[in-house]
Residue, then its C-alpha position, 0 to 999 in steps of 0.5 A: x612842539x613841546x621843544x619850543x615850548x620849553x625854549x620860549x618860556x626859558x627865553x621870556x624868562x631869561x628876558x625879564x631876569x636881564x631888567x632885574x638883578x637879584x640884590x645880593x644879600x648875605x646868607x639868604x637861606x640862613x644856613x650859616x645861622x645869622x652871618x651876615x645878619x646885624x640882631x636888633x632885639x628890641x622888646x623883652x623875650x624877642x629872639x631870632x634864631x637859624x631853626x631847623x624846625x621849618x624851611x623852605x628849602x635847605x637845613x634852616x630857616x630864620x625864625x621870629x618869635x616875639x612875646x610882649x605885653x603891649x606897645x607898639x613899636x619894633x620888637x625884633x629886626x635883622x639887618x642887612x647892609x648890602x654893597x656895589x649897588x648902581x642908582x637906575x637899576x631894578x633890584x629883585x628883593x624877594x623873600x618867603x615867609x609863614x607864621x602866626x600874627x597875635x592880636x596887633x602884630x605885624x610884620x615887615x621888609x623894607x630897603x633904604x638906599x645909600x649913597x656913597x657918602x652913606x646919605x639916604x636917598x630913598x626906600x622901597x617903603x614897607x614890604x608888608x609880610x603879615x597880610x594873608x600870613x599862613x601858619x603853614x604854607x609859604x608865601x613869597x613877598x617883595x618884587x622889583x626895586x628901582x634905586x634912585x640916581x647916586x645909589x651905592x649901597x641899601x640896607x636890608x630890614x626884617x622886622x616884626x612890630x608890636x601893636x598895643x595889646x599882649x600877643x605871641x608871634x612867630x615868623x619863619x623867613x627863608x630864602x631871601x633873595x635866592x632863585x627859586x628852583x623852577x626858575x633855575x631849572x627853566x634857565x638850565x633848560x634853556x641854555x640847553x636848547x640854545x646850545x642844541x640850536x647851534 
């Protein structure tokens, strides 16, 4: 029983991975520091780093720290052109995030979606990261994404944005776009019956 336990909630996964296809981004786990990743520093004491200090899985995670003394607007972004993108098809865009939001800082992921001719034809909108943030455990945010007709290409924001009063941020962002280990294991578990039915 136990068996066909196992075989039926790798199979229902094995069916919801085939809707989606993970977007595949660059160096998600940023174990490579910030390969692949274009730094946008926009307000003064900004950084973004590849720490060793908190990660969700692997050596390194990517961490935000921003300090402003008012007005709104983005103070720190990484970006991401991903490419060999089809229109009509469901793209998982998931990320793990943790941190401390001063008064008015926020802090989001966001898609736009190319076509060939580099025209924006569409977005998945604002991915809110902040709501609910917690200091000390992560929480994954993003889902599934349908491109639009003519898709080619998206590309991949994380930012966070200042409000109109002083604050110190921190957001530590892992995992971008990798399978978790669970899923991974019950995907193994389930090829493994598949092949023990034969």
């Amino acid at each position: 029983m136990k068996k066909a336990m196992i075989f039926l909630c790798a199979a229902s996964l094995l069916c919801s991975s085939a809707n989606a296809v993970l977007l595949p981004v660059t160096n998600g786990g940023f174990e490579n520091g910030t390969t692949g990743w274009t730094l946008n520093m926009l307000g003064a004491g900004s950084t973004m780093v590849s720490s060793p200090e908190s990660p969700l899985s692997g050596n390194y995670s990517a961490k935000f720290v921003t300090d402003w003394q008012g007005g709104g607007g983005v103070k720190a972004e990484i970006l991401q052109m991903v490419t060999g993108l089809s229109g009509g098809t469901g793209y998982d865009f998931e990320l793990w995030v943790k941190g401390a939001m001063g008064p008015g800082g926020v802090a989001w992921a966001e898609i736009k979606w190319f076509n060939a001719s580099h025209v924006q034809v569409g977005g998945t909108g604002l991915i809110n990261l902040f709501a609910g943030l917690s200091s000390t455990t992560y929480q994954q945010k993003g889902g599934t994404y349908i491109t639009p007709a003519g898709t080619a290409s998206g590309e991949v924001s994380i930012r966070l944005e200042g409000g109109a009063l002083a604050a110190h941020n921190v957001l530590y962002v892992d995992d971008v776009c990798i399978p978790e280990p669970a899923s991974l294991v019950l995907l193994g578990v389930g090829g493994f019956f598949l092949r023990c039915r034969k």
